[in-house]
TORMAR-796039 format. One line per 5 residues: number of its first residue (from 0); their letters; for each residue x negated, y negated, z of C-alpha. Coordinates in Angstrom, 3 decimals, always signed. Example, Ala and Ser with C-alpha at 12.3 -4.5 7.8 and 13.67 -1.06 7.14 Angstrom:
0> AS> -12.300 +4.500 +7.800 | -13.670 +1.060 +7.140
***
This chain:
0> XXXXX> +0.215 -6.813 +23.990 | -2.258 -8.714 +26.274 | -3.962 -11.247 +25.111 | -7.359 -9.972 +25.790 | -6.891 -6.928 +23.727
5> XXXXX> -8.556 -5.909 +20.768 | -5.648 -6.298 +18.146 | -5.724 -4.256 +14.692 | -3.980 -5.091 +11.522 | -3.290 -2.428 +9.541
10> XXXXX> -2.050 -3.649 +5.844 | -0.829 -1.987 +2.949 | -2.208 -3.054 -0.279 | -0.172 -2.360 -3.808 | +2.957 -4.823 -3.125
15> XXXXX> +1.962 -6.035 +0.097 | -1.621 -8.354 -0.932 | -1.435 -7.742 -4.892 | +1.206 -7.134 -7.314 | +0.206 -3.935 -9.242
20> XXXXX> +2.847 -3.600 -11.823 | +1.494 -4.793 -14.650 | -1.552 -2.126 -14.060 | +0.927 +0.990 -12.651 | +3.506 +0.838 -15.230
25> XXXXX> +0.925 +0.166 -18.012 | -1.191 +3.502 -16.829 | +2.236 +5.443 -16.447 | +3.200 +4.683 -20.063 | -0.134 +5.951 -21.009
30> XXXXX> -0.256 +9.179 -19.288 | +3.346 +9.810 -20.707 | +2.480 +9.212 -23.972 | -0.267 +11.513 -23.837 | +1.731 +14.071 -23.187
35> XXXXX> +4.435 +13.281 -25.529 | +6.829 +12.523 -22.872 | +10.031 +10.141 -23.099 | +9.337 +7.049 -21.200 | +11.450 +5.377 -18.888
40> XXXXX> +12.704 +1.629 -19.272 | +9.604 -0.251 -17.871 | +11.657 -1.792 -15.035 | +12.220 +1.582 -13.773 | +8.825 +1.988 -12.976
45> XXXXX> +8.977 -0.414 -10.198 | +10.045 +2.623 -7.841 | +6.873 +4.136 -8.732 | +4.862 +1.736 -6.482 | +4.463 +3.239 -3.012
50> XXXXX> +4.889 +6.742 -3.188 | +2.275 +9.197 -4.253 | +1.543 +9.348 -7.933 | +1.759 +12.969 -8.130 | +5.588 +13.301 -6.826
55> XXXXX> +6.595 +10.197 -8.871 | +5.386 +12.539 -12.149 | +6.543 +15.755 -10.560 | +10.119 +14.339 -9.970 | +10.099 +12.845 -13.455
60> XXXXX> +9.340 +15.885 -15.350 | +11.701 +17.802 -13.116 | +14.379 +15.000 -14.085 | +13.907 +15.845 -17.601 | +13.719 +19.994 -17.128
65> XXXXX> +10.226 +19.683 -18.486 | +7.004 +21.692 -17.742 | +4.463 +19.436 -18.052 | +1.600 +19.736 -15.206 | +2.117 +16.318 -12.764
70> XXXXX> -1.683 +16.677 -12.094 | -2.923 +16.214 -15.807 | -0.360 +13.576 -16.219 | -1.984 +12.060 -12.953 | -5.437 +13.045 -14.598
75> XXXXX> -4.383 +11.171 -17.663 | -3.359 +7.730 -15.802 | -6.558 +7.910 -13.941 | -8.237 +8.166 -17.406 | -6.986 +4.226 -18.083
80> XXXXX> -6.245 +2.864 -14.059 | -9.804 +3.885 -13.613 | -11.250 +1.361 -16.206 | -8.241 -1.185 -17.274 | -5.396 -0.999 -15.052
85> XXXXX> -6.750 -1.493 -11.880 | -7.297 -5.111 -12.754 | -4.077 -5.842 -14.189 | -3.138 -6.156 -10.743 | -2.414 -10.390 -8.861
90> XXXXX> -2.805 -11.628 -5.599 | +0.396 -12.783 -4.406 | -0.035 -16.398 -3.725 | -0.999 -17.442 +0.406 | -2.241 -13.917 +0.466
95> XXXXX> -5.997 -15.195 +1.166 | -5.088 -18.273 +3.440 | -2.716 -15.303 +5.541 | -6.111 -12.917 +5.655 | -8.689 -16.140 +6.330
100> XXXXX> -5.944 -17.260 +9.456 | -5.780 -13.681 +10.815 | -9.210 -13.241 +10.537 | -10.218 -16.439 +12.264 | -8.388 -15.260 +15.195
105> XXXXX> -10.682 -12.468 +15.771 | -8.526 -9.545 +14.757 | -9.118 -6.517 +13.017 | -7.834 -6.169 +9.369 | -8.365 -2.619 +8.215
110> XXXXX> -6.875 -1.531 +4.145 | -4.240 +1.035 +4.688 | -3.166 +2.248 +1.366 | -2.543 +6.044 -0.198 | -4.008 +4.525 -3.385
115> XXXXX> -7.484 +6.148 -3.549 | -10.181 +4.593 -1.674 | -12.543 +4.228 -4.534 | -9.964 +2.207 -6.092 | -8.953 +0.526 -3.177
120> XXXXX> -12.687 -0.847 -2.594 | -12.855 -2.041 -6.052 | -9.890 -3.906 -6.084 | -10.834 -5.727 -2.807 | -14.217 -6.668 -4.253
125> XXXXX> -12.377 -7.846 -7.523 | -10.514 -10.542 -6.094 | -12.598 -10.986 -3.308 | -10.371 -9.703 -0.276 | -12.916 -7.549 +1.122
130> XXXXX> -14.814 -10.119 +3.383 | -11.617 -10.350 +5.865 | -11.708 -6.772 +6.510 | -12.837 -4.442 +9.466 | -12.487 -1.310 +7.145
135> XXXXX> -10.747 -0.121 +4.156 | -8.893 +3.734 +3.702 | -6.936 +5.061 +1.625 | -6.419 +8.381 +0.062 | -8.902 +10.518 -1.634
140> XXXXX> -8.879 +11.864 -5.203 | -8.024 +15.244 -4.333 | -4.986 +14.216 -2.748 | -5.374 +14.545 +0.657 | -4.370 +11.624 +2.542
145> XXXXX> -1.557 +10.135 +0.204 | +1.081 +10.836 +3.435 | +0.954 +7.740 +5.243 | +1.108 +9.233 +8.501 | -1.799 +11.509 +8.134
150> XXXXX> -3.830 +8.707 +6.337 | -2.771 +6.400 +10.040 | -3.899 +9.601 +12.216 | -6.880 +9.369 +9.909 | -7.549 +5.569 +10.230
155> XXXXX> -6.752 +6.103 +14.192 | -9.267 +8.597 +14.887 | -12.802 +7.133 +12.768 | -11.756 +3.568 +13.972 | -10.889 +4.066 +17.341
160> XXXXX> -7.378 +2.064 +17.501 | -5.373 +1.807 +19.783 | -1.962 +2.302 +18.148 | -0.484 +0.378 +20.762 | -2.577 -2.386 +19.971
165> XXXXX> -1.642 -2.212 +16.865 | +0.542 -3.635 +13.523 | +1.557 -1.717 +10.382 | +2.364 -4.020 +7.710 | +3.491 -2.975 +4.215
170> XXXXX> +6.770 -3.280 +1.527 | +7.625 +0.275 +1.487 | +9.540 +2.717 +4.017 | +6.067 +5.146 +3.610 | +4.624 +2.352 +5.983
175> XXXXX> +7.637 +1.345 +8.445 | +8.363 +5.057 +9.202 | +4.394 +5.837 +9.434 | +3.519 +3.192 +11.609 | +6.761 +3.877 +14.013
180> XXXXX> +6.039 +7.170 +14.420 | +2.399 +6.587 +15.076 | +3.945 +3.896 +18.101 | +2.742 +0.432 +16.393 | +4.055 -2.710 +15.837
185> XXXXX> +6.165 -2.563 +12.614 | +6.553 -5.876 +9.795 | +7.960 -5.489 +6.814 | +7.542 -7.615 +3.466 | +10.117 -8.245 +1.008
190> XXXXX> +8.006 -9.903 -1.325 | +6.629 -6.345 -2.676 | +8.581 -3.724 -4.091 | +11.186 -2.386 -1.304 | +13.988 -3.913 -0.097
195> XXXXX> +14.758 -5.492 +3.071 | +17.256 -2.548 +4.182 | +15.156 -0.134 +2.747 | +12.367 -1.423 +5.524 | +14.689 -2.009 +8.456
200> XXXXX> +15.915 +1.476 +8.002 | +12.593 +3.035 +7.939 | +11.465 +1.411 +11.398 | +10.674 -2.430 +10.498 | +10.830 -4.114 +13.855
205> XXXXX> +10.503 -7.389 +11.521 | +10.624 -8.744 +7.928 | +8.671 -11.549 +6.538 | +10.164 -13.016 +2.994 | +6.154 -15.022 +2.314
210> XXXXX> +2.685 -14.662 +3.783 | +3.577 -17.766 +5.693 | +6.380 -16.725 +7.476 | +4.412 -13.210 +8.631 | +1.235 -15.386 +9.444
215> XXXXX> +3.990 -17.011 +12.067 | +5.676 -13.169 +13.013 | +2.117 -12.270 +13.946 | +1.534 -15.378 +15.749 | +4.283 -14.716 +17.920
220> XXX> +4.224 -10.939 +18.550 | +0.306 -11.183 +19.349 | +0.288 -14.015 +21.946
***
């Protein structure tokens, strides 16, 4: 990548800046007691961070041979994420010193998460993350861009990157696989919610265990 380039950072947000459990498995619980639904041991709820809502509740109710509607249970966690659980969410620590570095060095940090954008935004604001970045997108309400690789298409077109020019970094294999097949740069974290061989078999070109340590990875695969 020549040094001269513009360079974008593309980063994922749920696992990769904050730690949304608390929030997510709170809101889950919620929606399934609405519906008078058997819930899962908490811990299990941990896979539920990454993929879309809507498949995690489909696959659930499928698990359990049970007809309940995955959109009103989505409808239903909204109903509390939208108000509560968004900010039961943490910055993982060296997150803003990692964001402050990479901005200082002129690059372009742009929010690539299939939470929705509305919530994305506010959770930036919250804790004060948006200042370091370019642009934030995510999904919208209705559901359309929750597939990583049509929310990077998305993010590639209105911000004119160059995906060659380009890193993906996340904790899930939504973001590895998305930004290989889109032809970026690839880092995955194992501080957030998917394993180390779940990233490297995805696409990761390269894991980072801290903020530090990808702060460095970035350092040397930009210069």
């Amino acid at each position: 990548m020549p040094a001269h380039a513009t360079r974008f950072i593309l980063l994922d947000l749920d696992g990769t800046l904050t730690d949304p459990f608390p929030g997510i498995s709170r809101c889950v619980q919620y929606a399934l007691e609405q519906l008078g639904t058997p819930l899962p041991p908490r811990e299990n709820l941990r896979k539920w961070i990454g993929p879309p809502l809507l498949e995690s509740f489909r696959i659930y109710f499928e698990q359990l041979n049970l007809a309940h509607s995955e959109h009103l249970a989505l409808d239903l966690y909204r109903e509390r994420f939208s108000s509560i659980g968004l900010f039961e969410n943490a910055v993982y620590p060296g997150v803003p010193r990692l964001l402050e570095s990479l901005q200082s060095q002129d690059l372009k940090l742009i929010l690539a998460t299939a939470k929705p954008v509305v919530f994305a935004r506010r959770i930036l604001n919250h804790f004060g993350l948006h200042t370091f970045f370019h642009a934030c997108h995510g999904s919208e309400l209705d559901g359309r861009r929750t597939d990583k690789v049509e929310l990077l298409q998305y993010i590639l077109d209105q911000e004119s990157v160059d995906a060659g020019r380009s890193v993906m970094i996340g904790d899930r294999h939504h973001d590895m696989a998305a930004g290989r097949y889109h032809g970026m740069q690839t880092i995955g974290v194992t501080w957030g919610y998917g394993s180390g061989q779940e990233l490297l078999d995805a696409g990761a070109g390269q894991l980072a265990a801290s903020p530090g340590e990808l702060n460095r990875l970035l350092a040397r695969s930009l210069s």
